[in-house]
C-alpha positions as CSV (number, residue, x, y, z in Angstrom):
1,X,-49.4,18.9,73.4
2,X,-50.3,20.8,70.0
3,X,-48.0,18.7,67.7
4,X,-49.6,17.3,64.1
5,X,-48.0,15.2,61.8
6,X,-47.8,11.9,60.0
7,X,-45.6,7.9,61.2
8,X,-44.8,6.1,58.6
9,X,-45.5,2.7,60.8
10,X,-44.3,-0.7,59.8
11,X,-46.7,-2.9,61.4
12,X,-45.3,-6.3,62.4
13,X,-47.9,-8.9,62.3
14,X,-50.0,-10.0,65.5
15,X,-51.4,-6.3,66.5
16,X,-54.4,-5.0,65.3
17,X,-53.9,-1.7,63.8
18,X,-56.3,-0.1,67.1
19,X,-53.3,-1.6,69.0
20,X,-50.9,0.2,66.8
21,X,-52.9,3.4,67.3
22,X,-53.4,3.0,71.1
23,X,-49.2,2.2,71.4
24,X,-48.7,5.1,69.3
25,X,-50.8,7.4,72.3
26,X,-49.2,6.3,74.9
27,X,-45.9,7.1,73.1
28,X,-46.7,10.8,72.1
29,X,-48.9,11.7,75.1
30,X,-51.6,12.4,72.4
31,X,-55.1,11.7,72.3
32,X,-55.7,13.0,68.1
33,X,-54.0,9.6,66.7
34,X,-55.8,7.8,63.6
35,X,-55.0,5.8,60.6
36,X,-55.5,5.6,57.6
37,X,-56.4,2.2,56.0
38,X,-56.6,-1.2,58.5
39,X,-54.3,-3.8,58.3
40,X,-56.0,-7.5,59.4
41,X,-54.0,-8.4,62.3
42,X,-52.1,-11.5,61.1
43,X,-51.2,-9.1,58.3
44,X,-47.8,-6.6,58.1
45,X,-46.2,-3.5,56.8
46,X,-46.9,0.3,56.2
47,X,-49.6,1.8,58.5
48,X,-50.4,5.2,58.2
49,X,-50.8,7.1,61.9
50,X,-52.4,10.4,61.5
51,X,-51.4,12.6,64.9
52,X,-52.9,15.6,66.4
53,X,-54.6,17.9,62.4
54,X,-53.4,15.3,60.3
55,X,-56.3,13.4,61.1
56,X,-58.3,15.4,59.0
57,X,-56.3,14.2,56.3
58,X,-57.8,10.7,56.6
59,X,-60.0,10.9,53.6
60,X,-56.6,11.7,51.3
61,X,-54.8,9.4,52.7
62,X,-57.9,6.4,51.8
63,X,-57.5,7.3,48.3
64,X,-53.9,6.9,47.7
65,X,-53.2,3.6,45.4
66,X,-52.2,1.0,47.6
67,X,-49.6,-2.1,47.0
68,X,-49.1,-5.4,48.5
69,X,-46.8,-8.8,48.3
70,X,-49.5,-11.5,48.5
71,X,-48.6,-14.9,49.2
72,X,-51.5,-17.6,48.4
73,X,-51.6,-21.1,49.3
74,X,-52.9,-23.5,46.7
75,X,-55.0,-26.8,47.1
76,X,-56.9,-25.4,49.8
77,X,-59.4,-22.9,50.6
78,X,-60.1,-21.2,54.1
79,X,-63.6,-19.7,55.8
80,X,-61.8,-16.5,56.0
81,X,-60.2,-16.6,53.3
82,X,-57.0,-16.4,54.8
83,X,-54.8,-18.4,57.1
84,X,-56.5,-17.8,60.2
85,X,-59.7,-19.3,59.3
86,X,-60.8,-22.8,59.4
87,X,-58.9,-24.8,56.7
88,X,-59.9,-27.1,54.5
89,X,-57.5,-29.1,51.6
90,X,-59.2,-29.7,48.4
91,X,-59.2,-32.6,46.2
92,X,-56.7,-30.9,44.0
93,X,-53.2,-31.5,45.0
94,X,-51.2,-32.1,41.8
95,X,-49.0,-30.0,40.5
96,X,-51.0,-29.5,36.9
97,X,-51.1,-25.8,37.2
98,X,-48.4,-23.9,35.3
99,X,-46.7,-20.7,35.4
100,X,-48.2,-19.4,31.7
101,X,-51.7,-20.7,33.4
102,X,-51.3,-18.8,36.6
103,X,-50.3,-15.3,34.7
104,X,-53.0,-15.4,32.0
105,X,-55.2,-15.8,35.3
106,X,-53.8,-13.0,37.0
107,X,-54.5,-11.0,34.3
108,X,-58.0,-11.2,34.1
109,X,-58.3,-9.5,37.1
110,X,-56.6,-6.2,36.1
111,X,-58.9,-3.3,35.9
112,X,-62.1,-2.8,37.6
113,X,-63.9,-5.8,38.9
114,X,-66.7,-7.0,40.9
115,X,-65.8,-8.3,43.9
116,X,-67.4,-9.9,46.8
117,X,-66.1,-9.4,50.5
118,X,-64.7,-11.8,53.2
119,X,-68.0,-13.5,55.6
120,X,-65.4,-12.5,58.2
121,X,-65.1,-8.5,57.3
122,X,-65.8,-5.6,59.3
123,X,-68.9,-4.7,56.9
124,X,-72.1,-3.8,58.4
125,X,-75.4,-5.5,57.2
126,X,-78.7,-4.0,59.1
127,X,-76.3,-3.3,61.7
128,X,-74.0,-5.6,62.8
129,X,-70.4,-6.4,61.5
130,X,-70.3,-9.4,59.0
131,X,-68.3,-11.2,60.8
132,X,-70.5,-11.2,64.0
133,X,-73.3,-12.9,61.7
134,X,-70.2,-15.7,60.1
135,X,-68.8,-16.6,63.7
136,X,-72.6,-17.4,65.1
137,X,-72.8,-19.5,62.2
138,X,-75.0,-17.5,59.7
139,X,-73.5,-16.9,56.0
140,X,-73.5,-12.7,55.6
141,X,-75.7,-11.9,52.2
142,X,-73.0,-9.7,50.9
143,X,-73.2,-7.9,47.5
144,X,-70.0,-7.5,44.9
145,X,-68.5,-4.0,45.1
146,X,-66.5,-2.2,42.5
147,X,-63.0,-2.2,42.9
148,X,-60.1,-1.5,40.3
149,X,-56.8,-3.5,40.5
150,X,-54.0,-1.1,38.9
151,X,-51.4,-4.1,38.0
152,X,-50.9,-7.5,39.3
153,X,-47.2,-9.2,39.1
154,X,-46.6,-12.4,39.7
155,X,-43.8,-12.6,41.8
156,X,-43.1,-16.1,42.7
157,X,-45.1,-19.9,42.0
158,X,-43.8,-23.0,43.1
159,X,-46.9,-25.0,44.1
160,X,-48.8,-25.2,46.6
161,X,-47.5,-21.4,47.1
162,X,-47.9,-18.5,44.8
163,X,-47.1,-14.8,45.2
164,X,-47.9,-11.4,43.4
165,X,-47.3,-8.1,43.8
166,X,-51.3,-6.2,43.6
167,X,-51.5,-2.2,43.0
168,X,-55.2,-1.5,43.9
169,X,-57.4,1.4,45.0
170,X,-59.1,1.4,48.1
171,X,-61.8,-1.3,49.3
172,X,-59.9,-3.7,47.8
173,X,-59.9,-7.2,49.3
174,X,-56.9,-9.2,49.0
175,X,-58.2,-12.0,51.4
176,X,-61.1,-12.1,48.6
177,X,-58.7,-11.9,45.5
178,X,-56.8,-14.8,46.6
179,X,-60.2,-16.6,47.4
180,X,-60.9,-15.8,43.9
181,X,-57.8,-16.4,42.1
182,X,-58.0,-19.9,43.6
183,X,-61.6,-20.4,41.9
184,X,-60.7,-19.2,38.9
185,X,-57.3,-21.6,39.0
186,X,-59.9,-24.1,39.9
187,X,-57.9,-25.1,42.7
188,X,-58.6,-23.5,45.7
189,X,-56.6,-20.9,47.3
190,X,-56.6,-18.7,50.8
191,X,-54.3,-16.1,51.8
192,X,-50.9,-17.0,53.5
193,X,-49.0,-13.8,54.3
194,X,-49.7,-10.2,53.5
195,X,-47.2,-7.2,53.3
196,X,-48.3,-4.0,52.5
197,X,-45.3,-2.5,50.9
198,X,-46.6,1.5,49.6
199,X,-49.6,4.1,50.3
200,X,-49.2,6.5,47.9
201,X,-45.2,7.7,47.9
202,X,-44.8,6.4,51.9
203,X,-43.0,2.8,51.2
204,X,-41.2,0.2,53.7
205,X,-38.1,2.5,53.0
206,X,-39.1,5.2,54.8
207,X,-41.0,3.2,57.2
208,X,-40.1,2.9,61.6
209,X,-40.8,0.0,63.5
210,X,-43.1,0.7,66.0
211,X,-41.1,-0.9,68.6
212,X,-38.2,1.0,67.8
213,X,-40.2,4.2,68.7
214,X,-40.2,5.9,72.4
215,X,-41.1,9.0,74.4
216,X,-37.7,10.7,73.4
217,X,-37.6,9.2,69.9
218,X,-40.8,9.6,67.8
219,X,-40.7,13.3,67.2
220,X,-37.4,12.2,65.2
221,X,-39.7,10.3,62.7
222,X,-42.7,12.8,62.3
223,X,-43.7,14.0,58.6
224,X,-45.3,17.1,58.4
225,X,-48.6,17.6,56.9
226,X,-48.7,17.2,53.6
């Protein structure tokens, strides 16, 4: 089947995006399927799939500003840095923190930062994934990478739980920004839910459910290459 093109895929949490990409296969009868930009599995929202050509247009697609809702649970802090690691609560558990405290915080991380990435990442050091070395025990010697945060919002604080809204270029961590935040807030903090909401113009608006795609239905929702 010679078809190309581009699914604007919501991604409902619980899959891994490989999951998402071996679905969308068995779907379309095609073998050519990518995507562009993983979403951690306990994470949701817009997942690029990249059918038949359009795979070539991976590369692109990476470098399209990316935008997330972020929710962040305070008073703890989490291996993984997000809610599917090993939790631990911290001392702090007062309510201290306020709202003008939280967005002068934020702020400081607009721009382009140094920042270090998740023990439990897909990152390779001398050849094996990070998180291989973090689940046998042994702490990953990552380095801080470069990575520029376009705008931060803060969307929503009511302790223990505080969300934003975070533009950001690619490479961007939000597991580790909410690992961060939490330092800076000196509080603790891990990630709670994640929603990526745009890539580039491609939003939840014009996003499909992958369950609501089928063998008859799916040509229905293919973009042409851009």
């Amino acid at each position: 089947m010679n078809i190309s093109g581009i699914l604007n895929i919501y991604k409902p949490a619980g899959p891994t995006s490989h999951d998402i990409v071996d679905k969308i296969r068995k779907i379309t009868g095609i073998k050519k399927v990518g995507h562009a930009g993983t979403l951690d599995p306990f994470a949701e929202g817009i997942l690029i799939i990249l059918i038949g050509q359009a795979t070539k247009l991976q590369s692109k697609f990476m470098e399209m500003p990316k935008t997330y809702l972020a929710t962040l649970k305070l008073g703890a802090v989490s291996d993984t840095y997000d809610k599917t690691g090993k939790i631990q609560e911290t001392k702090y558990n007062n309510q201290t923190i306020n709202k003008s405290q939280v967005q002068k915080i934020l702020k400081t991380f607009i721009g382009e930062i140094e920042q270090v990435p998740p023990a439990f990442s897909a990152i390779k050091i001398k050849g094996k994934k990070a998180y291989e070395l973090a689940r046998k025990g042994i702490k990953p010697n990552l380095k801080p990478r470069k990575v520029k945060i376009y705008d931060i919002q803060l969307r929503k604080y009511e302790w223990p739980e505080l969300e934003i809204k975070v533009k950001c270029r690619k490479g961007t961590y939000i597991r580790s920004l909410a690992n961060d935040i939490g330092q800076k807030l000196g509080c603790g903090a891990y990630l709670k839910k994640l929603i990526r909401t745009q890539i580039g113009k491609f939003s939840t608006n014009n996003s499909v459910k992958v369950n609501a795609l089928n063998k008859e239905n799916w040509q229905r929702y293919l973009m042409p290459i851009i």
